[in-house]
C-alpha positions in Angstrom: -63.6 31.1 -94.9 -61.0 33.7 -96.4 -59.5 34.8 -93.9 -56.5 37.6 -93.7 -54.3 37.6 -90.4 -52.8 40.9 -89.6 -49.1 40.0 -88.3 -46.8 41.8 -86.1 -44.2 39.7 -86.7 -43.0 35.9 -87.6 -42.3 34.8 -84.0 -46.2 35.8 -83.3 -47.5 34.2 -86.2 -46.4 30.7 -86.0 -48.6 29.4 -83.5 -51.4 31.2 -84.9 -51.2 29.6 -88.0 -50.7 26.5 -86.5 -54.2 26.8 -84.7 -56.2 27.6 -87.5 -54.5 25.6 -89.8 -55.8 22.8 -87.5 -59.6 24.4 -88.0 -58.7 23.8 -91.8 -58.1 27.5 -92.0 -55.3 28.7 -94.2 -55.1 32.4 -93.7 -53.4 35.2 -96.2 -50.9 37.2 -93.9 -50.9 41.0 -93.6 -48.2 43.3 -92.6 -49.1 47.0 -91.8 -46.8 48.0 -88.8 -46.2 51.6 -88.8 -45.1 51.1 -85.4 -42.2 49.1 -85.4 -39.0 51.4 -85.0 -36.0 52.1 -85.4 -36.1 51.6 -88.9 -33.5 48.6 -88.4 -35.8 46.9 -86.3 -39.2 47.2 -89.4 -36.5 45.3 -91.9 -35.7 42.3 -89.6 -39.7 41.9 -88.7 -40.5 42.2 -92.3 -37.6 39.9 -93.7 -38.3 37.3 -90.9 -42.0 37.4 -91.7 -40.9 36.7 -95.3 -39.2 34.2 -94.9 -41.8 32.2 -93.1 -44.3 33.3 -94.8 -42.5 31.9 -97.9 -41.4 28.9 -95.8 -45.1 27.8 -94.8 -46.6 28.6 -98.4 -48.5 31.6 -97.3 -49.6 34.5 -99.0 -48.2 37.5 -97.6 -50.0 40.9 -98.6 -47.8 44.0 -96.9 -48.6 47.6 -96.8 -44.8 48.3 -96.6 -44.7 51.5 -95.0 -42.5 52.6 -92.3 -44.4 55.2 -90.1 -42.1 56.8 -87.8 -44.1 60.5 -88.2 -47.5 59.2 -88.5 -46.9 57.0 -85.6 -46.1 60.0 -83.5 -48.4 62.1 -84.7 -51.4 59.4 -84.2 -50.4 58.6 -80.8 -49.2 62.4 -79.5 -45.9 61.8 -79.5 -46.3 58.4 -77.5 -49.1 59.4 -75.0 -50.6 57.7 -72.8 -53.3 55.7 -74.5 -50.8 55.0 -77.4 -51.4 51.1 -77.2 -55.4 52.2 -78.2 -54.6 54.2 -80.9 -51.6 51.8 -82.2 -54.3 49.0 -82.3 -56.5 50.8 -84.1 -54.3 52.2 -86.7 -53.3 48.9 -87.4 -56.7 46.7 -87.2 -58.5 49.1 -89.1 -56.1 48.8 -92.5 -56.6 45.5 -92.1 -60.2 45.3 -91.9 -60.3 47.7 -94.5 -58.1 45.7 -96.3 -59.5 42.7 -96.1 -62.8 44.7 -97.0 -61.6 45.6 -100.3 -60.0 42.6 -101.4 -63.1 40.4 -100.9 -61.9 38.2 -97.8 -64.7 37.0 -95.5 -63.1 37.8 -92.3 -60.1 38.8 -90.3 -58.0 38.3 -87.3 -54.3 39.2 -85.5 -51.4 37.8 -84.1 -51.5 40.0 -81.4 -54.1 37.9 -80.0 -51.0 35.1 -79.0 -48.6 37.8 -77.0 -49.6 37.9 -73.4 -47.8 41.4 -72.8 -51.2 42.7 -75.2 -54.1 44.0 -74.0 -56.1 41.3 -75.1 -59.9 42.5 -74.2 -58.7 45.8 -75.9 -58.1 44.1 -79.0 -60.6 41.5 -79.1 -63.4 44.5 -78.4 -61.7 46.9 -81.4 -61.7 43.5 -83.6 -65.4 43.4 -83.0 -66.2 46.6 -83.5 -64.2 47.2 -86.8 -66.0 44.0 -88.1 -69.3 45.8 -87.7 -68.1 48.8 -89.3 -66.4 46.8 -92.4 -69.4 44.0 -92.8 -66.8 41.3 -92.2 -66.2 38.3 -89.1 -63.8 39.0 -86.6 -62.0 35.4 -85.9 -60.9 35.5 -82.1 -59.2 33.0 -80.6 -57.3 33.1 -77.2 -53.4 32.4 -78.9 -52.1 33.2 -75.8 -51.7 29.6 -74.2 -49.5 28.8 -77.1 -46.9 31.7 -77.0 -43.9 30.0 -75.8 -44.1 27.0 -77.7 -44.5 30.0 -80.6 -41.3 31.3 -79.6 -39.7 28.2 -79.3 -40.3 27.7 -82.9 -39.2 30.5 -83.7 -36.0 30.6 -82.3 -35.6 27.0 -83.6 -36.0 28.5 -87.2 -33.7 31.1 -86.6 -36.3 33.8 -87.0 -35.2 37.4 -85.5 -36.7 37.7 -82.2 -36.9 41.1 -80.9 -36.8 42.2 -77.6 -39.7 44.5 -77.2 -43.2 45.3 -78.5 -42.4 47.9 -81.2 -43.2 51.0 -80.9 -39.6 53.6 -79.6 -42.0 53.8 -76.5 -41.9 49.9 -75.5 -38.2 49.8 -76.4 -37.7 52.4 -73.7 -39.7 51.2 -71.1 -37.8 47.6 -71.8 -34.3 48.8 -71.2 -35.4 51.1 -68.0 -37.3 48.5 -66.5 -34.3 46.3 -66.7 -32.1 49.1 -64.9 -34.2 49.2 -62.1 -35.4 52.3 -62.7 
């Protein structure tokens, strides 16, 4: 199976490669995160997903594009419901992706991060399989996050401290004031 693996990040990714490496599937990575910001916070993903990418002998495709302004404009200005449309903004390149470059099927880290709505995901996977003629490859990372993020910080990868998006960033620091 060819298989490309949309990643948000290197932390997210290790354990997911580790899983289908043991199914004897190597996957091609991905990187399409118009998300991610500030624009500080895309680089250090991207680098860190470099480097590991280069470290495990992976393929790394990227769609290198920061999206600050389509980001915002796709999700309202961070409405509610921004999750939703930030999964599909970013599962659909890669189906389409994967579509025109001939792979079989596709899949995403975000399947290992417990803070993810994981039906969400799994059902938009699904669906944009359908649409694209490809296989959505699920599989339930999420019993193998922290042992992911051990390894990561054992690597020295960045870790970062929220999900992404300005939104999650502000949510992390007013949940931890109390407020």
């Amino acid at each position: 199976m060819k298989l490309l693996l949309h990643c948000c990040c290197a932390p997210c990714s290790i354990q997911c490669v580790e899983v289908l490496a043991g199914e004897g599937i190597k996957p091609d990575l991905f990187w399409y995160n118009p998300n991610i910001h500030p624009f500080t916070e895309y680089q250090s993903r991207l680098a860190s997903l470099r480097s590991f990418a280069e470290e495990k002998n992976l393929a790394l495709n990227s769609k290198d594009i920061y999206g600050l302004r389509l980001f915002l404009e796709k999700t309202n200005l961070g409405a509610e419901g921004r999750c939703s449309v930030c999964y599909k903004m970013r599962l659909e390149e890669t189906a389409l992706t994967a579509k025109e470059m001939l792979y079989d099927a596709f899949s995403t880290t975000l399947l290992i991060s417990p803070y993810q709505k994981h039906e969400e995901i799994t059902g938009l996977g699904n669906e944009l399989a359908l649409k694209y003629g490809l296989a959505f490859v699920y599989r339930d990372f999420r019993p193998r996050f922290r042992e992911g993020q051990k390894q990561a910080r054992a690597s020295s990868y960045y870790m970062q401290k929220y999900c992404g998006c300005i939104f999650s960033e502000e949510e992390r620091y007013l949940s931890g004031a109390g407020q």
